[in-house]
N, C-alpha and C positions, 0 to 999 in steps of 0.2 A: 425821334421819328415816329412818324402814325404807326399802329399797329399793322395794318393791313399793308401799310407800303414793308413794314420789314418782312412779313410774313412771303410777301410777293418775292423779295428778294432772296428769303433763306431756301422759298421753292426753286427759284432760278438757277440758285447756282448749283441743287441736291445734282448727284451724281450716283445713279441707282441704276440697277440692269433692266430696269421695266422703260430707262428712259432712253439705252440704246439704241431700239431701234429709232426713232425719230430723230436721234441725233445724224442716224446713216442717212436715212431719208434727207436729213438737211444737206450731208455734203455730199450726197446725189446730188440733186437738186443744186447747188453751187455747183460742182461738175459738169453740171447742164449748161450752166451760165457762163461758164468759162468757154464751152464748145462754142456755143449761139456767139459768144465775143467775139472768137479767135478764127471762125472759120473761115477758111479763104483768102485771109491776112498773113502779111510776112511780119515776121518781130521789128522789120524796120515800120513797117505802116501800125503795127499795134504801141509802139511807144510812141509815134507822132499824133499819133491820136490818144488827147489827155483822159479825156469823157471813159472812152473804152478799157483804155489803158487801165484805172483808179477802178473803173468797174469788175476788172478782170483782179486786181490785186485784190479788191473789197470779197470779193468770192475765194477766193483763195484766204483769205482770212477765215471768214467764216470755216472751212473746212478745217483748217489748224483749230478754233474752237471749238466745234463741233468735235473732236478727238480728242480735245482734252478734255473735255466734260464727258466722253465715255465713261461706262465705271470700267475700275482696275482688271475687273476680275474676266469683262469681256478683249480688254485687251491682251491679257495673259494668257486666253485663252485662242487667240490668233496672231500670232506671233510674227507670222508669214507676214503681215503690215508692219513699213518702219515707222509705228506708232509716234516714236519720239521725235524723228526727222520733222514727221509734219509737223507738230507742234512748234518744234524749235524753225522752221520757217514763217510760221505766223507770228512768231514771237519778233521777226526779224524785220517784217513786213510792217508789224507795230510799234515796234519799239524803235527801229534802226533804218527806219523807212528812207531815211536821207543817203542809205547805202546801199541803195537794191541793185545789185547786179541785173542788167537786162538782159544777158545772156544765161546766168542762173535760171532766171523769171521763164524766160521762156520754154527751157529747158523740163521745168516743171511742168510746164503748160503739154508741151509735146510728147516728154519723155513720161514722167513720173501721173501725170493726172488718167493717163488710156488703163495701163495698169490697175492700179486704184481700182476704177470707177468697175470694172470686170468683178475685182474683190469687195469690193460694197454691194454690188448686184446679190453675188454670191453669199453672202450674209444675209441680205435681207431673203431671201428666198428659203433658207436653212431654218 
């Protein structure tokens, strides 16, 4: 491979506390995406609609990413987030996409993303 593309790539994946905040920023930012998706819709109208549906799970990926590429030391340091949850849900969403509970999915959407996003506020602000 070229230099510069490996270089690009060993930057991408670095996992440093200088890079947490913009990873928060990211899964704000997706959190937002998933409100703007989800508002107003009932989980019967958000899985018949494919577009929104696949957009609302794509943001919700992104967030499982964005948390794993946290560094270690910021997650150990808030504990109070179930760090690993999220992740093993985008892991779920990626890997095992052909078993997505919609009831799960939306559950996250309603239950688990209000939460969150209070505590991501709350970080970024600190």
């Amino acid at each position: 491979m070229h230099e510069t593309v490996l270089n690009t790539i060993k930057c991408w994946c670095m996992r440093e506390p200088i890079r947490d905040k913009s990873r928060l920023e990211h899964m704000l930012q997706a959190i937002k995406r998933v409100e703007d998706f989800t508002k107003g819709r009932t989980q019967e109208e958000l899985i018949s609609d494919v577009l929104r549906l696949h957009a609302t799970v794509y943001n919700i990926q992104i967030i499982g990413e964005a948390v794993y590429r946290l560094s270690t030391e910021f997650k150990e340091s808030h504990t109070e987030t179930p760090w690993a949850l999220i992740e093993k849900m985008r892991h779920v969403l990626v890997h095992d996409y052909y078993r997505i509970n919609n009831d799960v999915l939306w559950s996250v959407i309603t239950e688990d993303l209000p939460p969150l996003k209070l505590q991501i506020e709350a970080y970024l602000t600190n």
